[in-house]
VOGU-3710 file (C-alpha; in Angstrom, 3 decimals, decimal comma):
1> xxxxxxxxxx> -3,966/42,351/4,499  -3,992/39,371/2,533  -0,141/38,438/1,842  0,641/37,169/-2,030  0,849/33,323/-2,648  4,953/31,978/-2,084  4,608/30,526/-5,465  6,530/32,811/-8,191  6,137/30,039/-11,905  7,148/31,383/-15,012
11> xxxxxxxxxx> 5,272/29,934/-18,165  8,493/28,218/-18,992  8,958/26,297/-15,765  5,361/24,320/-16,113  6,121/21,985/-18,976  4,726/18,938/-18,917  6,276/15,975/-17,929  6,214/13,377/-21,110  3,093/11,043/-21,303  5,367/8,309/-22,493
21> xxxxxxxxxx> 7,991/8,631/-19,628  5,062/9,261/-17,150  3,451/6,033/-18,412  6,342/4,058/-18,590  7,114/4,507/-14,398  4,078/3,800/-13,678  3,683/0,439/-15,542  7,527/-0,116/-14,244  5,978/0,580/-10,740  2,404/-1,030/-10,652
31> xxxxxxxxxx> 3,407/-4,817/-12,696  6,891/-5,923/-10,038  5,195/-7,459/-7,029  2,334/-8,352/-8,858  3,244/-10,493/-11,881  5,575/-13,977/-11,111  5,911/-14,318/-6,763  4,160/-16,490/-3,868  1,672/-14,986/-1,740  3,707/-13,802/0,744
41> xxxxxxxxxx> 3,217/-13,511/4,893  1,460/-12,873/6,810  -1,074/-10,454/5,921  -0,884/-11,126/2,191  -1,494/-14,726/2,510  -4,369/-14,445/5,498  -6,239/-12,393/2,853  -6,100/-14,393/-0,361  -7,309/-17,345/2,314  -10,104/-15,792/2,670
51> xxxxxxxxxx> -10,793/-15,080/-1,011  -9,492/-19,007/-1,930  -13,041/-19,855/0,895  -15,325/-17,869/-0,906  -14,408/-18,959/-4,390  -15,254/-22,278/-3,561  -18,117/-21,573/-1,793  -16,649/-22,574/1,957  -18,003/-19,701/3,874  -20,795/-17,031/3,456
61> xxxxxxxxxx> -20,178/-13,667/1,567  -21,609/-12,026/4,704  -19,136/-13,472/7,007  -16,202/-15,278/5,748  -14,692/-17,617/7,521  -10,918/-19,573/7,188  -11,527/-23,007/9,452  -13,989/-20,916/11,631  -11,776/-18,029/12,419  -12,915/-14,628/11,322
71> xxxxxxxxxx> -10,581/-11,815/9,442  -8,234/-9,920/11,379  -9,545/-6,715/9,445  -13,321/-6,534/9,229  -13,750/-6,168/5,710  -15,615/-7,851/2,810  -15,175/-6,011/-0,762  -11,193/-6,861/-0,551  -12,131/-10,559/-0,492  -14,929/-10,596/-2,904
81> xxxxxxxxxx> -12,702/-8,716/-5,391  -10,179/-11,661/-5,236  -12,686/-14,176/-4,866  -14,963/-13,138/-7,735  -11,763/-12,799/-9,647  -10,502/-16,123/-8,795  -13,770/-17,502/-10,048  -14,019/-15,540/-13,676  -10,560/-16,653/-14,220  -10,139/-19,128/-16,980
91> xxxxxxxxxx> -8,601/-22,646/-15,465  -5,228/-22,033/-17,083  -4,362/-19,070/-14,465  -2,726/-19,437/-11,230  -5,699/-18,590/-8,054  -3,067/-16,120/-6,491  -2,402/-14,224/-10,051  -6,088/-14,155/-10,451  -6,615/-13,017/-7,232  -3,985/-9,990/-7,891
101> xxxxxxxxxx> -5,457/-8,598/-10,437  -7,968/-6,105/-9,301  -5,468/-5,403/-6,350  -3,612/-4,233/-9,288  -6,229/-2,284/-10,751  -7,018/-0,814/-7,430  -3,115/0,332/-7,156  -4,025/1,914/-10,573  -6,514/4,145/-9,608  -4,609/5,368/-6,420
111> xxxxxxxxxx> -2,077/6,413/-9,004  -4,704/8,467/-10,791  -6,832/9,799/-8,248  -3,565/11,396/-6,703  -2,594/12,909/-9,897  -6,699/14,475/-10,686  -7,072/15,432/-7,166  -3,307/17,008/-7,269  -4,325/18,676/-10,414  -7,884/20,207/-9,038
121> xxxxxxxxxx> -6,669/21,448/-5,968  -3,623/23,311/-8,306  -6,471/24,871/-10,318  -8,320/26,776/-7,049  -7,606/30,250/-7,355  -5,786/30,977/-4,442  -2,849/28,157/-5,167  -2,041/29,953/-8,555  1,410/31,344/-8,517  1,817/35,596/-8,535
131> xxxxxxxxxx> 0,547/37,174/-11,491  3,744/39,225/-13,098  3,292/42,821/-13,764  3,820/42,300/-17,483  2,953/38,213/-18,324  4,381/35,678/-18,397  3,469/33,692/-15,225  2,424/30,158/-15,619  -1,692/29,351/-17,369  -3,587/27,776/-14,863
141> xxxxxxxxxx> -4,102/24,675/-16,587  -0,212/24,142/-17,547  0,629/25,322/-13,956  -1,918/22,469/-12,491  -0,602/19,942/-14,688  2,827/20,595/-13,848  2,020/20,202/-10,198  -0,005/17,122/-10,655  3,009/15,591/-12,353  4,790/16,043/-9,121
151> xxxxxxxxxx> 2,548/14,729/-7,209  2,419/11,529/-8,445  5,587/11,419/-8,443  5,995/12,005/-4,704  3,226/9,287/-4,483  5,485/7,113/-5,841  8,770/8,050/-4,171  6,762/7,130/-0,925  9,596/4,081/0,506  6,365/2,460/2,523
161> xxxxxxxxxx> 4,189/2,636/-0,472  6,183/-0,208/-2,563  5,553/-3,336/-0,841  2,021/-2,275/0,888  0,638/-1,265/-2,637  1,296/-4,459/-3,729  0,065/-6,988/-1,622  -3,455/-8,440/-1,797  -4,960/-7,231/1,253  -7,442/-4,278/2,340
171> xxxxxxxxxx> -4,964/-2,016/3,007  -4,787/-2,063/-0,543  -8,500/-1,428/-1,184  -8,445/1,621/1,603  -5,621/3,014/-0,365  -7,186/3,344/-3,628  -10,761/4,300/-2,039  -9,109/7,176/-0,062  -7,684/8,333/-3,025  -11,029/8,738/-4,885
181> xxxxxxxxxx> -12,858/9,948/-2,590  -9,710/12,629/-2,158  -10,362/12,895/-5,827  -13,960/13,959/-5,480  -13,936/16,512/-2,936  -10,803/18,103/-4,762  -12,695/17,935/-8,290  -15,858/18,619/-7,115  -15,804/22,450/-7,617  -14,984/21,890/-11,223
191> xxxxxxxxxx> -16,668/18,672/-12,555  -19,789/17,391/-11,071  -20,792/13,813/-12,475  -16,973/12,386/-11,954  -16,558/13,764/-8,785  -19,914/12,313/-7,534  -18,914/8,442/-8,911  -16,138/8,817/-7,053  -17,463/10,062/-3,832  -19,396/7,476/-3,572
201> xxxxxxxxxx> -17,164/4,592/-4,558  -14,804/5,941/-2,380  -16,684/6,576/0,309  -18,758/3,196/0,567  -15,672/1,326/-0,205  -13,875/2,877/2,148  -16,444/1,417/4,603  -16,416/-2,117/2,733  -13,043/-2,493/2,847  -12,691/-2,321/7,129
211> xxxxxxxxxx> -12,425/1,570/8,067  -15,747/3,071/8,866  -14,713/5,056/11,030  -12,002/6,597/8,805  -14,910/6,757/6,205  -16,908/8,791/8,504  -14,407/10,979/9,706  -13,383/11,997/6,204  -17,065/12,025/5,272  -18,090/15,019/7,631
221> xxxxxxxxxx> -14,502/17,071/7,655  -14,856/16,267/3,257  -18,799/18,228/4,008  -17,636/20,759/6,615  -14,609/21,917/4,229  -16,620/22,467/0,859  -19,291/24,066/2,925  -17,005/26,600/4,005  -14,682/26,830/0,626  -14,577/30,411/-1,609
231> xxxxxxxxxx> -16,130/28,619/-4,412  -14,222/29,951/-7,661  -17,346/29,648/-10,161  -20,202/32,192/-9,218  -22,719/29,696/-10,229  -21,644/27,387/-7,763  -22,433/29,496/-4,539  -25,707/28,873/-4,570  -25,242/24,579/-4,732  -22,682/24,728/-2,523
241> xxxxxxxxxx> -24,740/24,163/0,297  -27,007/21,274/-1,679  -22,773/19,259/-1,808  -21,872/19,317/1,219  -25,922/18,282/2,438  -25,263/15,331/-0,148  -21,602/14,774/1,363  -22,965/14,318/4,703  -26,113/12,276/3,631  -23,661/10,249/1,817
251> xxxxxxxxxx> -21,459/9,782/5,054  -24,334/8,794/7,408  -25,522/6,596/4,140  -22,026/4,916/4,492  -22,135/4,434/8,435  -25,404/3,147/8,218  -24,372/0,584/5,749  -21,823/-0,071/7,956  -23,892/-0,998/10,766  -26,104/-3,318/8,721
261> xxxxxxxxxx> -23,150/-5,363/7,881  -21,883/-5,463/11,846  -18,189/-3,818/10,234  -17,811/-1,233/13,143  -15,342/-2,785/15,501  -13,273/-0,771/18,598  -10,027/-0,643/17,758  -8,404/2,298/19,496  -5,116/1,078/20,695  -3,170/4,199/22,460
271> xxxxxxxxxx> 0,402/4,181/22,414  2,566/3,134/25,568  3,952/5,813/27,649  7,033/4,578/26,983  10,570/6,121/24,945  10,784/2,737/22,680  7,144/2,573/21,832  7,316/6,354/20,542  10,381/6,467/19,125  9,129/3,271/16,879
281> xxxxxxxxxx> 6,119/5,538/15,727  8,532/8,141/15,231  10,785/6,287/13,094  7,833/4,887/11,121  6,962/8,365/10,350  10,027/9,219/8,824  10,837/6,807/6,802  7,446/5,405/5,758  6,215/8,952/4,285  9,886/9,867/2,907
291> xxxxxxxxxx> 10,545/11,840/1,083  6,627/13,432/0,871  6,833/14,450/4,679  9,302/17,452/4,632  8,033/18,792/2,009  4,689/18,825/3,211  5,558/20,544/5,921  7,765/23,008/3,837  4,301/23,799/2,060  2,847/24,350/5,884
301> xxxxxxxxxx> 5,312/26,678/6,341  5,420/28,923/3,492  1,585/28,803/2,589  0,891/29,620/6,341  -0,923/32,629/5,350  -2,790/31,284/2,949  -4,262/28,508/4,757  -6,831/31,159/5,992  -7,989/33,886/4,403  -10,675/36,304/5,302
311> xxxxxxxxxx> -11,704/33,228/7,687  -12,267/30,980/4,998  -9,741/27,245/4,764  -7,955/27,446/1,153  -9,541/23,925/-0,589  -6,044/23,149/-1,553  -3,944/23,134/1,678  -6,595/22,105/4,188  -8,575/19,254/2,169  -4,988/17,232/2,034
321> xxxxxxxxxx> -4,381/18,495/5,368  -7,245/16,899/6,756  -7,022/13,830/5,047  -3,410/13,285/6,112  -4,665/14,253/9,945  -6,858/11,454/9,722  -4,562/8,815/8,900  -1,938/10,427/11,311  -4,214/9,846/13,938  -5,563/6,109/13,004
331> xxxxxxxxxx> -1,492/5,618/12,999  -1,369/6,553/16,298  -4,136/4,995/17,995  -4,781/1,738/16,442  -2,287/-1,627/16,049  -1,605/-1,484/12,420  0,460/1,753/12,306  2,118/1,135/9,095  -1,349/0,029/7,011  -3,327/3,265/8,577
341> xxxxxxxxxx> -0,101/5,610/7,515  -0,609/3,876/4,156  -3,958/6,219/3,949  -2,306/9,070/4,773  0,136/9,043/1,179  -2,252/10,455/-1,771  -2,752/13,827/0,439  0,799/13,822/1,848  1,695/13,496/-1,961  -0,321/16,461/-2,975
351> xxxxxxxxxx> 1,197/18,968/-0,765  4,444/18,120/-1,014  3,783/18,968/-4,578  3,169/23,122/-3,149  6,513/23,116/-1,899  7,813/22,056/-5,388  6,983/26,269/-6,491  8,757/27,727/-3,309  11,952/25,496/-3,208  15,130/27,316/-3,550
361> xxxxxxxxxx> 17,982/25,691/-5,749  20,123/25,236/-3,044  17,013/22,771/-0,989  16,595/21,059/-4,646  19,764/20,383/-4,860  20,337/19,083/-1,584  17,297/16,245/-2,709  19,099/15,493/-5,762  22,192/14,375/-4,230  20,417/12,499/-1,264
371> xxxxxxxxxx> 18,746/11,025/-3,732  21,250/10,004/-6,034  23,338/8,440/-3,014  20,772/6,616/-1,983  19,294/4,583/-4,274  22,556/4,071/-6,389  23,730/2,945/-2,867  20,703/0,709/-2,917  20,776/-0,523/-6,055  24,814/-1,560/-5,885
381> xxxxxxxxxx> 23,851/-3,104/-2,788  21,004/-5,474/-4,859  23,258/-5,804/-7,402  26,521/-7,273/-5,676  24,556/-9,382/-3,347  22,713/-11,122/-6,643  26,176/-11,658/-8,494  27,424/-13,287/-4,682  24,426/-15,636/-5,017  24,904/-16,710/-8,848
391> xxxxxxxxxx> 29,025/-16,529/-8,398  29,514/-16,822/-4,669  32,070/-13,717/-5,100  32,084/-11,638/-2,888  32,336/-13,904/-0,448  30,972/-12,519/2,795  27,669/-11,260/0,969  26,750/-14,523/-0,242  27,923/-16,331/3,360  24,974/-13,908/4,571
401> xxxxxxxxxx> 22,316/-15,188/2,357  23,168/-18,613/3,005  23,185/-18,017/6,910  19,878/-16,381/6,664  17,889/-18,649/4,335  19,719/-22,157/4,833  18,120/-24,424/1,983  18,534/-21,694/-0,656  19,560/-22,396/-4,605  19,733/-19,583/-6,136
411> xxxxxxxxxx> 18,231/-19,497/-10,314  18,989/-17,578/-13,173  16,076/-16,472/-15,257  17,083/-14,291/-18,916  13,718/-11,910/-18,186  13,895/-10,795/-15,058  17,741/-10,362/-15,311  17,678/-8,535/-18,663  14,458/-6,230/-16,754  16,677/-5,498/-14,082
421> xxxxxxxxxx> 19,839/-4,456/-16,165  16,992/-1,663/-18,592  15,813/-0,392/-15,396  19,980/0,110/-14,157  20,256/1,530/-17,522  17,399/3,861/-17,090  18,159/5,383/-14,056  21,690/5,893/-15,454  20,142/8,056/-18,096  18,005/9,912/-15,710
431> xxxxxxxxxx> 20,804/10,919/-13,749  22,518/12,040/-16,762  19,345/14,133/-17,581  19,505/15,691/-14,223  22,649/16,575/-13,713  22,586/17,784/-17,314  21,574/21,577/-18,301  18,000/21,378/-19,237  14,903/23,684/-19,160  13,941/24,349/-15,747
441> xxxxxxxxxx> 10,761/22,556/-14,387  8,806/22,739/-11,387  8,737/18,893/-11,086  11,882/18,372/-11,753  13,268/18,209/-7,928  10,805/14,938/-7,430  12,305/12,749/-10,661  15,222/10,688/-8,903  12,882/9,932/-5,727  10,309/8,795/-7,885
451> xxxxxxxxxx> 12,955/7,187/-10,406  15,177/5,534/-7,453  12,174/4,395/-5,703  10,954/2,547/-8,816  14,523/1,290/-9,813  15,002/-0,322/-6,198  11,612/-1,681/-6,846  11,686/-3,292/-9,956  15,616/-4,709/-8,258  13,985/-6,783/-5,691
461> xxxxxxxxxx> 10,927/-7,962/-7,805  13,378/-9,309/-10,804  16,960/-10,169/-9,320  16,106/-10,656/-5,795  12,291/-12,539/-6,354  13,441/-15,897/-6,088  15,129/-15,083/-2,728  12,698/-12,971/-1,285  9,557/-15,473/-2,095  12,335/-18,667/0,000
471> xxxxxxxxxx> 12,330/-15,553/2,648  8,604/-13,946/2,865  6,336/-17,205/1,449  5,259/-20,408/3,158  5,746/-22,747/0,065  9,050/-23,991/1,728  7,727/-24,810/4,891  4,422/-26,231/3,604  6,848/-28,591/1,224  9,113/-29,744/4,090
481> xxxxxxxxxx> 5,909/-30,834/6,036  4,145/-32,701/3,122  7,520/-34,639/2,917  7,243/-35,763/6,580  3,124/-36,651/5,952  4,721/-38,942/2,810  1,262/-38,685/1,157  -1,480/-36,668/0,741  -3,603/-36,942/4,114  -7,410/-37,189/4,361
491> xxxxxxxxxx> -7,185/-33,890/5,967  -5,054/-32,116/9,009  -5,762/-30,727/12,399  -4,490/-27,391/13,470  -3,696/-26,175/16,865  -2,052/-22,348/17,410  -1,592/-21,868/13,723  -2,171/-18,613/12,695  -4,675/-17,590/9,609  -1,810/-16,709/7,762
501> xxxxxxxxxx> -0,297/-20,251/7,958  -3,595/-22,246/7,882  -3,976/-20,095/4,416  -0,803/-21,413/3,166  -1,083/-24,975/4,134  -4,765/-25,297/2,666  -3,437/-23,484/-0,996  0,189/-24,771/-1,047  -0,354/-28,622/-0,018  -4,003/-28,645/-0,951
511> xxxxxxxxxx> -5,018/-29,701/2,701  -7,616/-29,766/4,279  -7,763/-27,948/7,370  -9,151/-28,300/10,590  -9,320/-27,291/14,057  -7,867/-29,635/17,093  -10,834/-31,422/18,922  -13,116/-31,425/16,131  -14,795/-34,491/14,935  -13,180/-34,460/11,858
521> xxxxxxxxxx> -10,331/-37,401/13,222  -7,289/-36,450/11,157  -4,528/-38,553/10,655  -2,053/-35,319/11,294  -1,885/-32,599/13,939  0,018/-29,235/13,265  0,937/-27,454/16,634  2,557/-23,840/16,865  5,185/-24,526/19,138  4,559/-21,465/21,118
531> xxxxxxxxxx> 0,458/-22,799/21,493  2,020/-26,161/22,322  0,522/-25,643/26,369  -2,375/-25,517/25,719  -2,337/-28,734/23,464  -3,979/-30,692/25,784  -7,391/-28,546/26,868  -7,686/-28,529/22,875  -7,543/-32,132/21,858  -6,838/-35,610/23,454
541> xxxxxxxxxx> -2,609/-35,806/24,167  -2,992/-39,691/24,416  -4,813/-39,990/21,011  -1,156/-37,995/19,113  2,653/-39,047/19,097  4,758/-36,324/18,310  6,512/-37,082/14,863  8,995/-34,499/14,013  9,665/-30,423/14,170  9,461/-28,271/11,654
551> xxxxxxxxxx> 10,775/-24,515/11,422  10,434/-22,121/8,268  14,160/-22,328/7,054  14,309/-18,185/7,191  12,457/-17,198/10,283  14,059/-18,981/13,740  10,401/-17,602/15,563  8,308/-19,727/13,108  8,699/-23,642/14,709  5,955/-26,106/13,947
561> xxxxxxxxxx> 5,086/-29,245/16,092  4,159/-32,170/13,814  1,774/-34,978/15,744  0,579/-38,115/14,261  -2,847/-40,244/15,322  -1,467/-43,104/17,264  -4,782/-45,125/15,782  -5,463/-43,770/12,526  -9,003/-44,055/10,684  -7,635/-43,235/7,157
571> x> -4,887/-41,329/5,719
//
């Protein structure tokens, strides 16, 4: 016997969430971290290295290279995106804002394939709420608009997605293709030319951007699922058979490719059987996924009978189900835990959007008020710690920042402070509307995550910038060496540097860089301290005087070894 769906919606508690306010989140979400900072370490800067070498030609499309070393991730769309966009850009725009801009694009689309593929899975048949005995449940399109609404917004309450989501590198690009191709197997059933465009782009840029495997894996489960789904249009039975064939085609299409372009790579790292290696996985799983986690498993639990029925997978519980598996697992068994949980988010999102139908007052208000603590906690915190920079009151706050980045002048810029004081304003009013009596709404329980997550944001990107780029950038280290070098050097050996640094040393004092031992006879040596033993198999010791130390005024691990040539040939 099948049992009814846990989802009892009245027509009145589906209204839509307004466009305006919708639109206005996002664009307060999507611009902070993308408009006005540094390129920040490490990751951010190794990747918009990479990009700077192929705009100006420096290394092959095919195989870029940043003074010989290859990427970290084995990618190559993320990098021609920036580069490509670094060389349409008029002369009058900053490289690093050029190269943001179709990371931001890319952020765009994650935002929008979570809501369509949110919305399609809502309209299968067997995630529609109980039909009432005399009306008056919610229309399938309202009902699947409603729950799209809160998926994005439990997208964008995601605490790991903020400063991920905005950084230039591939985990960026995986992101957004995930989310299409999430997108296309969730539309498919419903719209065939979109849904196809987007399989594909997703798919093959998936595989571009450094996770074949991932593409593959989602590939055949994305085939095996709408092989076996209880397609809701009769006219659709008999092609269901012809998608999932073109599915899998596409996947083997997509591994193919890349194997061509040499981007498969071993990678499986297991985890230590050790308590402190687990319990750092575990604690990365709870907070990264917040607040979408719980409720995704709240939707486990109370669509547990619908996740089979009659033998058949319900589309709309075990396509996100599978796609968060995936990442799970990549989080578990490969070094970048945080950037492979990143994939995880869009399906996360979408069923934590189920449990929005099932959640008892009592559970929604529980969220409110952690919510409401939390980031109005957060957001005093950003707030008294700026005033303690501009006013030095409180005391001890400001004593911290000048302990932890020594060097520091705090600034005072009218825009970003009078952003920062619309956004406080905002979320004042949004907590008024909560609190307040209103008409009840299905997505209503998800507002202050979403909300607080974008206030807290928007905080750091405006108030706190200036602080965090001193913090997270290279631009004061690379200025405290090009005071030692006096003048602009010929070019500079590099010893133990990572890409990261190299990166920022080659775009923030215009050098140019080269390994140690190569005939390239640089007036200047840079030595990691740390790679300082093994100096002299690199390069001749009796050929460099060490000059002077150098360590990045907020990070006590980051010490540089400056050498000079004891016989230069040019400066």
């Amino acid at each position: 016997m099948n049992k009814p769906t846990p989802a009892i919606v009245a027509q009145g508690a589906v209204r839509r969430l307004p466009r305006t306010a919708l639109l206005l989140l996002c664009i307060a979400y999507v611009l902070p971290g993308f408009l006005g900072r540094e390129p920040w370490k490490s990751a951010d800067m190794t990747a918009f290295g990479y990009m700077a070498e192929l705009a100006r030609g420096a290394t092959a499309w095919l195989s870029p290279r940043l003074v010989g070393l290859p990427p970290d991730v084995d990618a190559l769309l993320p990098y021609w995106l920036g580069a490509w966009a670094m060389q349409i850009a008029p002369a009058w725009i900053a490289p690093d804002f050029a190269a943001r801009i179709p990371f931001g694009i890319l952020l765009t689309l994650a935002l929008l394939a979570t809501w369509y593929g949110t919305y399609y899975l809502a309209r299968n048949p067997e995630a529609q709420p109980v039909a009432f005995a005399f009306g008056g449940e919610a229309l399938p399109p309202d009902y699947a608009r409603a729950m799209a609404d809160g998926g994005l917004l439990a997208f964008i309450a995601c605490l790991g997605l903020a400063q991920l989501s905005h950084e230039t590198t591939p985990a960026l690009a995986q992101l957004c293709f995930t989310g299409l191709f999430f997108y296309a197997l969730a539309a498919l059933p419903y719209r065939k030319l979109a849904p196809a465009i987007g399989g594909v782009l997703g798919l093959t840029g998936l595989a571009l951007s450094g996770a074949p495997a991932i593409a593959t894996l989602l590939g055949t489960g994305g085939a095996l699922i709408h092989l076996l789904d209880r397609s809701p249009e009769p006219d659709n039975k008999k092609y269901q058979f012809l998608w999932a064939a073109g599915i899998a085609l596409l996947t083997l299409f997509v591994a193919l490719l890349a194997s061509l372009l040499d981007l498969w790579r071993w990678r499986i790292e297991l985890p230590e059987a050790s308590w402190p290696e687990w319990r750092s996985l575990g604690r990365l799983l709870l907070w990264f996924t917040w607040p979408a986690w719980p409720l995704a498993l709240w939707t486990l639990w109370r669509w547990r009978y619908q996740l089979v029925r009659g033998g058949v997978p319900s589309r709309h519980l075990v396509l996100p189900l599978w796609f968060a598996g995936v990442a799970v697992g990549a989080t578990l068994t490969t070094g970048s835990a945080d950037r492979s949980l990143l994939l995880a988010l869009p399906a996360m999102a979408a069923l934590a959007a189920f449990a929005l139908p099932t959640l008892g007052r009592s559970v929604a208000a529980l969220i409110d008020w952690f919510t409401l603590i939390f980031f109005s906690g957060c957001a005093l915190i950003i707030w008294v710690i700026w005033i303690a920079m501009q006013t030095g009151v409180p005391q001890q706050p400001a004593a911290n920042v000048a302990r932890l980045a020594p060097g520091f002048e705090p600034s005072f810029s009218l825009l970003p402070f009078l952003t920062a004081v619309a956004a406080t304003l905002a979320w004042a009013w949004l907590v008024k509307w909560r609190v307040g009596r209103h008409r009840a709404a299905i997505w209503k329980s998800l507002v202050l995550p979403a909300g607080g997550a974008v206030l807290c944001w928007l905080l750091l990107m405006t108030v706190w910038l200036p602080l965090l780029d001193f913090a997270r950038s290279y631009a004061p280290l690379v200025r405290r060496t090009m005071i030692v070098m006096q003048q602009q050097p010929s070019c500079v050996e590099a010893h133990g540097l990572s890409r990261s640094q190299i990166a920022a040393f080659q775009f923030h004092g215009h050098l140019l860089m080269k390994q140690a031992g190569s005939q390239a006879r640089c007036p200047w040596l840079i030595v990691d301290k740390d790679a300082a033993k093994t100096l002299p198999a690199a390069a001749d010791r009796t050929q460099w005087t060490m000059h002077s130390s150098m360590r990045h005024p907020s990070d006590r691990n980051e010490d540089l070894l400056i050498y000079k040539r004891t016989a230069q040939k040019g400066s």
